[in-house]
N, C-alpha and C positions, 0 to 999 in steps of 0.2 A: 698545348696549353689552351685552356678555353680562357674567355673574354667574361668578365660577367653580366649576366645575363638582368634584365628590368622589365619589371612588369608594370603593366599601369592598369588600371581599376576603371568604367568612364558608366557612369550610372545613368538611368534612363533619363531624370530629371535633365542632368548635363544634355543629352543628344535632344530633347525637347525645345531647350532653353534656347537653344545653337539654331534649330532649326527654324523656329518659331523668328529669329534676328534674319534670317539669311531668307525667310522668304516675307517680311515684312520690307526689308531692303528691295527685294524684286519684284514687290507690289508699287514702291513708292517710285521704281526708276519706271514700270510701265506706265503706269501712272503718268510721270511727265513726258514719255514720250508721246503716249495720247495727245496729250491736251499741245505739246507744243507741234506735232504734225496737222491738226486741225486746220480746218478754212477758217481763215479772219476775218470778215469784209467789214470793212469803216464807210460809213455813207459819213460824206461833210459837205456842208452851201456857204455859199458867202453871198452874198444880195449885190449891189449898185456895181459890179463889172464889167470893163471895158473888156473886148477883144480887140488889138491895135493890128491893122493890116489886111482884113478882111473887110469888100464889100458890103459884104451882107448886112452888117451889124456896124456898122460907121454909125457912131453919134449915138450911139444907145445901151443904156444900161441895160444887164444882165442878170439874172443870178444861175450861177455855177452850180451843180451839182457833182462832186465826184467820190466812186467810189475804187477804193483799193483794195486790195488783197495784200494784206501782211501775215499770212500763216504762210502753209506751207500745200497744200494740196488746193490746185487746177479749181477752178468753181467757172460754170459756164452764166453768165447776166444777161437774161432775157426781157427785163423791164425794169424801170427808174421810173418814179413816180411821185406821188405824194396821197395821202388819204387828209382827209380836210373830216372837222367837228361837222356834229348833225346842225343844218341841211342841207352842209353845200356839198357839191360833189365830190368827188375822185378824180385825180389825171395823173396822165401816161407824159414823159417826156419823150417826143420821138427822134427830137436833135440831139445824138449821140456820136460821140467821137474816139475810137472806132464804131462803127454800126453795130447796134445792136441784131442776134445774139452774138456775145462775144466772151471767150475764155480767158480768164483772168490766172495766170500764172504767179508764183510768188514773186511781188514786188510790184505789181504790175497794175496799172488803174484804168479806167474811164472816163469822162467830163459827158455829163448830160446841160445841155444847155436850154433855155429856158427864156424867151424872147423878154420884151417888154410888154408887160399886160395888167388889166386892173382888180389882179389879184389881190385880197386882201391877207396879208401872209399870216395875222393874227388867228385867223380860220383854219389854219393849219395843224395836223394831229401830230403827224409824222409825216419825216421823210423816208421814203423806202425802196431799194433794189432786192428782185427776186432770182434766184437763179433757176436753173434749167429742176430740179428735182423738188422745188413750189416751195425752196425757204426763204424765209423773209428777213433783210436786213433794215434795222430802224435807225434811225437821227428821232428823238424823240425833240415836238416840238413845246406841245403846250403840256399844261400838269397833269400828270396820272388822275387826277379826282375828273379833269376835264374830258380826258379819253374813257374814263369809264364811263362815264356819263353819255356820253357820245356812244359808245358800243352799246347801252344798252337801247338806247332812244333809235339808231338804224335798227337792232334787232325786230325792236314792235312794231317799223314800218318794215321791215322786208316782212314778217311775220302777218300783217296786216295786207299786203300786197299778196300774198300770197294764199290768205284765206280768199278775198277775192275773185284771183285767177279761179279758183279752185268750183267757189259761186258761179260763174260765166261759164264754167265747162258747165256746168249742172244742167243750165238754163237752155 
């Protein structure tokens, strides 16, 4: 005795429709596994801190810089810094703890320290750490209208400094 037998129909629209779900679905999980295996680095300061127990710094306010790593992929931190609004300079923090360059694994931070000095912190563009392959992480300080401002005003003097240079060779 035979069993009876069924057929089914399945039209191109169908296998389109189907296909069309299933690789939208394996767009959207690449997708977040991209973005959640990425480097995350947070630059954060805090101004007026003590460090309790240490010679060096008995009796004196600090401000802290630190940055951490909460993604998920290694980022090497070759310098802590700060860039400051047109015309004051730029600086390097070099009291770093651990030494910098140092590999930031997931979960894992730094503290750049930053003596007592007669910084004007107002002057300040951003806070920033760079890592080993020249990306830049910001603490953004003062307004974006202020930083534009400021990038355009260094441009015309690096620009200007450089036509210069360029004069004295001639000469």
């Amino acid at each position: 005795m035979f069993g009876p037998t069924f057929h089914v129909t399945i039209s191109g629209s169908v296998v389109a429709v189907y296909a069309a779900v299933v690789s939208t679905i394996t767009g959207v999980a690449q997708l977040s596994n991209f973005l959640r295996d990425r480097a995350k680095i947070k630059v954060s300061v805090r101004h007026n801190m003590e460090i309790v127990g240490d010679p060096r710094y008995q009796g004196k306010t600090l401000t802290i810089v630190r940055v951490v790593n909460s993604g998920r992929r290694p980022v090497t931190i070759t310098t802590v810094g700060a860039q400051c609004l047109f015309p004051h300079n730029h600086f390097v923090l070099p009291d770093c703890n651990p030494p910098l360059p140092h590999e930031l694994t997931e979960g894992k931070h730094l503290v750049a320290i930053m003596g007592p000095s007669n910084l004007d912190f107002s002057t300040l563009a951003f806070w920033e750490a760079s890592d080993a392959i020249g990306r830049d992480y910001r603490l953004n300080v003062a307004p974006w209208h202020a930083r534009a401002l400021s990038r355009i005003r260094w441009r015309r003097q690096w620009r200007s400094d450089a036509r210069a240079k360029r004069q004295t060779a001639k000469d």
